[in-house]
N, C-alpha and C positions, 0 to 999 in steps of 0.2 A: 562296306564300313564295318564288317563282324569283326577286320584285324585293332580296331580299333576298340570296337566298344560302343560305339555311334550308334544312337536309332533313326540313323539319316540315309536315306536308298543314296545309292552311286550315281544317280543320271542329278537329283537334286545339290549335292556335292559337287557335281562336274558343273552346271548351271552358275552354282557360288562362285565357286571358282573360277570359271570364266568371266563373270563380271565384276569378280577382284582384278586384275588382270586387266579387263579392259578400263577399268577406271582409274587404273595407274598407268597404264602404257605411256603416257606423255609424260612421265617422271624419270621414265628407262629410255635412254637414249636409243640403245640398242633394239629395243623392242618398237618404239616408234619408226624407225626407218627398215628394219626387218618387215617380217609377216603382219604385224601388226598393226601397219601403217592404212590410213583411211581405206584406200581403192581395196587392200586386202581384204581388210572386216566384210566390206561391202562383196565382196566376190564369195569370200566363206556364206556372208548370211545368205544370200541368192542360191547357193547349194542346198543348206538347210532348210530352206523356207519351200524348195523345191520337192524334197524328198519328206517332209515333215510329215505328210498321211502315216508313214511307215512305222512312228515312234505310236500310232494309235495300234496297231497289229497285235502286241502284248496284251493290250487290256480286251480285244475285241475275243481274242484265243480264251482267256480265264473268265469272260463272260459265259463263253460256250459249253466252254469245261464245268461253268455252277448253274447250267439249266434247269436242273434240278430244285435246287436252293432258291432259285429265281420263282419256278414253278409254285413253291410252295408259300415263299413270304414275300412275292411282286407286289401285293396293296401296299403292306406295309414299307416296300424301300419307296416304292413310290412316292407315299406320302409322308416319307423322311426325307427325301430328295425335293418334293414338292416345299417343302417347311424349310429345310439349308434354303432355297434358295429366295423364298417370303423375306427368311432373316437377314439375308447377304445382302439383298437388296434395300432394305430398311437401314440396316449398318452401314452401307454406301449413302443414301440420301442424308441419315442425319449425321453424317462425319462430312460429308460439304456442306453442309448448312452449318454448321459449326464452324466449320474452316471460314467460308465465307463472310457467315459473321463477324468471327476473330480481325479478317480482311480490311473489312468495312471500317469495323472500329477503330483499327491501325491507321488508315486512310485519313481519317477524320481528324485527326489529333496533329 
């Protein structure tokens, strides 16, 4: 994305993009009875979901590469890593509790 200007990595871009794409496919004639068609998606994702260990190789490589870095400030990612995931998990439970209630409410009326 540097031709651009974008602070968006390329595999996230490629994600979007594919699921622009597939969420219009049944708008595109051409595209629905093409590659795009159910039994296809389903055959692409059975590839991907097959080889998907491989997209972890990059970050396992740049992990290895900052042993160093790891070595020296591991308490602290740690317990920065430990803390992201207290709060994602908090953020998760009261956005369905929320939602649910919102639910309920609608229900009722």
């Amino acid at each position: 994305m540097r031709g651009l200007g974008l602070p968006l990595p390329g595999p996230v871009l490629g994600l979007l993009l594919l699921l622009i794409l597939l969420m219009t496919r049944d708008r595109f004639s051409l595209l629905a009875r093409g590659p795009l068609r159910n039994d296809g998606v389903e055959t692409a994702s059975k590839g991907l979901l097959a080889h998907l260990s491989l997209l972890f190789v990059p970050a396992g490589v740049g992990v290895v590469q900052k042993l160093d870095l790891l070595a020296s400030h591991g308490i602290a990612i740690t317990l920065v890593l430990a803390l992201s995931v207290v709060v994602t998990l908090l953020a998760t439970v009261l956005t369905f509790r929320l939602v649910s209630r919102l639910l309920r409410q609608q229900d009722a009326r």
